[in-house]
Structures are given as structure tokens and as C-alpha cells.
C-alpha positions as CSV (number, residue, x, y, z in Angstrom):
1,X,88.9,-73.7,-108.3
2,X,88.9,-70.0,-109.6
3,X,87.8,-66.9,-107.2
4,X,84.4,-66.5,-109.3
5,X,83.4,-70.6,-108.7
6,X,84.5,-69.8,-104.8
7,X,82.0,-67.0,-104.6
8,X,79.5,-69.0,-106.2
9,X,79.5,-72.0,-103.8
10,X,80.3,-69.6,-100.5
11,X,76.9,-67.6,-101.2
12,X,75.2,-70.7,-102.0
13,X,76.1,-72.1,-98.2
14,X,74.9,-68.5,-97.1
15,X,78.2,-66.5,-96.8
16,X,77.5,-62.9,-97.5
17,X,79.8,-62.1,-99.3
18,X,80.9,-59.4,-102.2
19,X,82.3,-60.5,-105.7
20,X,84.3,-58.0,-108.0
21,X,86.9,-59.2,-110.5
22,X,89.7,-58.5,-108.6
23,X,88.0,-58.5,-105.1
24,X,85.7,-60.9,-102.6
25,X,84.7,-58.9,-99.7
26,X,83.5,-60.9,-96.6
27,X,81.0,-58.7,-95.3
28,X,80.5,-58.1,-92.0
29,X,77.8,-55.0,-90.2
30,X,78.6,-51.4,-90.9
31,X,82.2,-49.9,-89.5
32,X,83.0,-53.8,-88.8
33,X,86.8,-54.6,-90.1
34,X,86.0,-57.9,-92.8
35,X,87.9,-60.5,-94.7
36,X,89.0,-60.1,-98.1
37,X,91.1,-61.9,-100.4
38,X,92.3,-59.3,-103.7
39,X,94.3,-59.6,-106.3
40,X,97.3,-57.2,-106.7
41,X,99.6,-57.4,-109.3
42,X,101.6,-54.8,-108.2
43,X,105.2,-55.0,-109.5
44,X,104.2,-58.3,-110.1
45,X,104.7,-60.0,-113.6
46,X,101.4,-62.4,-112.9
47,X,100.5,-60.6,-110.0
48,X,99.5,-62.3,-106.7
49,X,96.4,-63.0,-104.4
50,X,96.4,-61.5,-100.8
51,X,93.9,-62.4,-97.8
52,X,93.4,-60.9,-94.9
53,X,91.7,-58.5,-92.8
54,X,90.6,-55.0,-93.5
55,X,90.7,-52.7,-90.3
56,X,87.7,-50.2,-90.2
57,X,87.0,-50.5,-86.4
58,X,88.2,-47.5,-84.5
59,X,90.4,-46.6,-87.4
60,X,90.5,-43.0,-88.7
61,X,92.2,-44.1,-91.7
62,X,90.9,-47.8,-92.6
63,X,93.6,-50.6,-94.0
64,X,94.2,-53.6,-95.2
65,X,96.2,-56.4,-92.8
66,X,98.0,-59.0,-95.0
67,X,97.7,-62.3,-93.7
68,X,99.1,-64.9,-96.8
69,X,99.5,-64.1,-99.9
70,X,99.5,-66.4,-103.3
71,X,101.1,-66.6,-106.6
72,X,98.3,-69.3,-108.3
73,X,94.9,-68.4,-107.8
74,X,93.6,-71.9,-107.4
75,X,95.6,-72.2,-104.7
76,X,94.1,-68.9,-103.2
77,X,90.6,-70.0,-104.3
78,X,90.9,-73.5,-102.4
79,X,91.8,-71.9,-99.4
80,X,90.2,-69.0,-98.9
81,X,86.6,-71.2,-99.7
82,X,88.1,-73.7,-96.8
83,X,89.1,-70.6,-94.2
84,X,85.3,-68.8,-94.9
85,X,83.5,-71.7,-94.8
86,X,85.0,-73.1,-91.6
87,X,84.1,-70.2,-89.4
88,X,80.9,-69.3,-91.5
89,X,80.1,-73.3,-90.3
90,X,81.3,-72.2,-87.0
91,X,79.7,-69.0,-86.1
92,X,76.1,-69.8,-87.7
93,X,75.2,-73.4,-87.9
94,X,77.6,-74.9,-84.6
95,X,76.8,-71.7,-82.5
96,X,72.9,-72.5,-83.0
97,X,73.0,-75.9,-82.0
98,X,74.8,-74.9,-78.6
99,X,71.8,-72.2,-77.9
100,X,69.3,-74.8,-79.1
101,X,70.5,-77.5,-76.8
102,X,72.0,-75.7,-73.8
103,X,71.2,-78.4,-71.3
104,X,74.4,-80.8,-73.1
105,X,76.1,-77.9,-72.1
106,X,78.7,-77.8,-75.1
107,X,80.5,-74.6,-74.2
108,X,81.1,-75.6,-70.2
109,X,83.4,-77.1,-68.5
110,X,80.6,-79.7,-67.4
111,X,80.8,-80.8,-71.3
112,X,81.6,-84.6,-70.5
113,X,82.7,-87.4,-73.0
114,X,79.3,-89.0,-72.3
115,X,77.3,-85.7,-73.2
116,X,80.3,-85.4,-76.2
117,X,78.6,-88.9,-77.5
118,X,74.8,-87.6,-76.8
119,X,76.0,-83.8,-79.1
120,X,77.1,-86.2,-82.2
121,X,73.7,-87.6,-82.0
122,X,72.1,-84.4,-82.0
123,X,74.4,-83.3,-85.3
124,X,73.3,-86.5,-87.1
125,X,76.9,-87.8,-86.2
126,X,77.6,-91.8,-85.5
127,X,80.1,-93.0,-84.5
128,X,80.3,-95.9,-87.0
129,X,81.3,-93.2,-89.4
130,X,85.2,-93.7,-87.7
131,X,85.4,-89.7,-87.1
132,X,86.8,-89.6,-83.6
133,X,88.3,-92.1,-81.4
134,X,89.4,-91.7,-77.8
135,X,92.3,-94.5,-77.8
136,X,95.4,-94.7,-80.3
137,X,95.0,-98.5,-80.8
138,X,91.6,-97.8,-82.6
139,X,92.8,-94.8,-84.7
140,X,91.9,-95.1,-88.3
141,X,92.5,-92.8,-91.6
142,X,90.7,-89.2,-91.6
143,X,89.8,-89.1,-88.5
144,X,90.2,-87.4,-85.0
145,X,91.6,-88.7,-81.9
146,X,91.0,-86.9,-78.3
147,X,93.2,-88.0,-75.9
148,X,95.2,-87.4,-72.2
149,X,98.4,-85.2,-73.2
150,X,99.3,-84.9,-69.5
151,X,97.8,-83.9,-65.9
152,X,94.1,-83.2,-66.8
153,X,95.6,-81.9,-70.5
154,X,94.4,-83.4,-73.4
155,X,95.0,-82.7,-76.9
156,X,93.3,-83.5,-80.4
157,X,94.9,-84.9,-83.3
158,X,93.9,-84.8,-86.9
159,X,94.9,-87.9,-88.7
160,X,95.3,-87.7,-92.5
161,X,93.8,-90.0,-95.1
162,X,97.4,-90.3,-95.7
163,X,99.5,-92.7,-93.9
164,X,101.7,-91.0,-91.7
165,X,100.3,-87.5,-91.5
166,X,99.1,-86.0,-88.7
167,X,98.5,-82.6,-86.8
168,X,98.4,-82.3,-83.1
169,X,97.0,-79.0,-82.0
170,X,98.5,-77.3,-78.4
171,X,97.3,-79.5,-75.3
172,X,93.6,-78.1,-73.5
173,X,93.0,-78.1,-70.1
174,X,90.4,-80.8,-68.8
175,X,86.8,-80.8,-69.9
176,X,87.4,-77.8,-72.4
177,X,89.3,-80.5,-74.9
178,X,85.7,-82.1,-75.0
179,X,84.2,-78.7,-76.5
180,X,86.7,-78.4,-78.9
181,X,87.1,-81.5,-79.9
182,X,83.3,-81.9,-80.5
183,X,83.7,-78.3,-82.7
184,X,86.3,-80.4,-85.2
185,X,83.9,-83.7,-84.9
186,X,81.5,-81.4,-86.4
187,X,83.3,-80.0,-88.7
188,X,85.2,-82.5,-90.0
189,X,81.6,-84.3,-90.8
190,X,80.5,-81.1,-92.8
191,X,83.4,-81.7,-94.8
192,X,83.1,-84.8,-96.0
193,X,79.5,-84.1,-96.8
194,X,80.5,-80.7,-98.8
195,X,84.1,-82.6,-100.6
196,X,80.9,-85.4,-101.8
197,X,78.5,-82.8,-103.5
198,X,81.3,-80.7,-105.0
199,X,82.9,-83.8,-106.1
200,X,79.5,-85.3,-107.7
201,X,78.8,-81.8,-109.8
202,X,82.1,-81.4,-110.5
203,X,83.4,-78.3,-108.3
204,X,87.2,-80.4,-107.4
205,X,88.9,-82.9,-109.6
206,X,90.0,-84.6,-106.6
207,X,89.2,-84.8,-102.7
208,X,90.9,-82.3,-100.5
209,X,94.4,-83.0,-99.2
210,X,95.3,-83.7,-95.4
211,X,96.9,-80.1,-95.5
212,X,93.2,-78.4,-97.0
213,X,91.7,-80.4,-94.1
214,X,93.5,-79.3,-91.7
215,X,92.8,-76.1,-93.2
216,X,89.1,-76.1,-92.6
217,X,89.6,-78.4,-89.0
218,X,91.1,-74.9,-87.8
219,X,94.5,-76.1,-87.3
């Protein structure tokens, strides 16, 4: 992936975004700080990629926050289309379908692992797909597993396609774990939808990686 094909595909899902040669501006309202990744070669020899946030809010003299920087720009392409398209997923299309359906009452601590199983229905989800399992002993590969970490904690674990890799994020107090979990259920499901079309036209050579997922998965 190159930083032009990135822009391409993020506008095509709706990102507003900005594309110069050496820039991709993440656009937010006026005087709002944004994300951007740019390319600064710098002292350099093949220069490098850097993402992060610039800081206009409040600022007399607006500047830019590194976050990660990157020598290849495939690499930076891959993840920088993963990190936008995450929370552009997250702030648009998962945000709506909480205000649309406020009586399963995603964002509350009333959120229950019975209305958990009514949301995937309302995002299209089954559960035959093998996204997210609530035991270890049924676990399977690429998949999510939401599960009692401790007195009322419970944490959510990503497991790769991958044998053997996984990531466990921090423990979640009670019913809250059901929220987030069902935010990954969702997105993980986008994903494999997305990795299929770009796939089929030709976008990636090869599926993501267990590291890129968890990239996008938030972890």
C-alpha cells in the first residue's frame, strides 16, 4: 500500500480527508487539532513518515505532536489506513447504531450479555461466523473472547489467525466489558468484510497480520 492508494480507499469509506504529496491531513471542524501522517526527510537519507496529531486548539502557536514514525512507507500506509479507519468506523457508523437503538442500551452499564447477543443481530452479526466466544474451551482462530478476569472484571482477548498469538487488553469493570467488547465484535466484522473487497480488486497481496488487526481492534 502507498500513501496515494490509502487516500483513495479512506475517502471512498467517507474519511474526509486531505491528500498532498508529502501530506494526508485528517480533517476535523475549523481551530480543531487533526491527524496527519507527513513525510519528512529531514537529515534523512530516504527520509521517514511521521503520524500524529497537530495541536491547533487553544494554541497560539499551532504544532505538530509525533506519535510513530516510519522508515518504509508501506508500512506507514497500512497503518495509518487501519488507525483512521478504526475510529472513522467508530465515531460515525458504531456511534449511530447506539442513538438508533438506545433501548439495548449499548453504552450503560445495563448493557447485558443477552442484549450483547440481540446488538450483533442488529449489526448483521451471527454468531456462527466464530467472532466472539464467552468460554476458552470454544475459542477458535481470529476471533474474540470476553471473559471473568477477576471480581466482577472481565477482560477481552484478541486471538490471532496465528496459533499462539494473542492480545489481552487491561481488565473492565462489570457490565462495561460488554460495551466494549461488542465495539471490537463490530469491528473486527467490518474488517473481514473490508480485508475481502480489497483483497478481490487487488488493494493487499495478502490478508492483514494479527499485529494489523490488532491495530484496527484498538489494542
Amino acid at each position: 500500500m502507498n500513501m496515494q492508494q490509502i487516500a483513495k480507499l479512506l475517502t471512498q469509506e467517507g474519511v474526509n480527508l486531505i491528500y498532498e504529496p508529502s501530506r494526508i491531513r485528517f480533517v476535523n471542524g475549523p481551530y480543531e487539532n487533526y491527524n496527519q501522517m507527513i513525510y519528512d526527510n529531514g537529515e534523512w537519507k530516504y527520509g521517514e513518515w511521521k503520524y500524529g496529531i497537530f495541536r491547533v486548539e487553544r494554541q497560539n502557536s499551532p504544532y505538530f505532536k509525533e506519535n510513530k514514525c516510519f522508515i518504509s512507507e508501506e508500512e506507514a500506509a497500512k497503518y495509518v489506513f487501519l488507525k483512521e479507519l478504526s475510529d472513522y468506523y467508530l465515531m460515525n457508523k458504531f456511534f449511530r447504531i447506539i442513538k438508533a437503538h438506545k433501548e439495548l442500551g449499548i453504552d450503560d452499564l445495563t448493557f447485558t450479555e443477552q442484549l450483547f447477543l440481540k446488538a450483533m443481530k442488529v449489526m448483521n452479526i451471527t454468531f456462527e461466523e466464530d467472532i466472539v466466544f464467552f468460554s476458552k474451551e470454544d475459542v477458535k482462530r481470529d476471533c474474540l473472547l470476553i471473559e471473568e478476569a477477576g471480581k466482577n472484571e472481565y477482560s477481552i482477548t484478541y486471538f490471532g489467525r496465528n496459533f499462539g498469538y494473542k492480545q489481552e487488553g487491561i481488565p473492565i469493570y462489570g457490565e462495561m466489558a460488554y460495551s466494549a467488547g461488542i465495539q471490537k465484535v463490530f469491528l473486527l466484522h467490518r474488517l473481514r468484510v473490508i480485508e475481502v473487497d480489497l483483497l478481490k480488486n487487488g488493494e493487499i497481496k495478502s490478508p492483514f497480520s494479527d499485529e494489523e488487526v490488532s491495530l484496527f481492534l484498538g489494542y
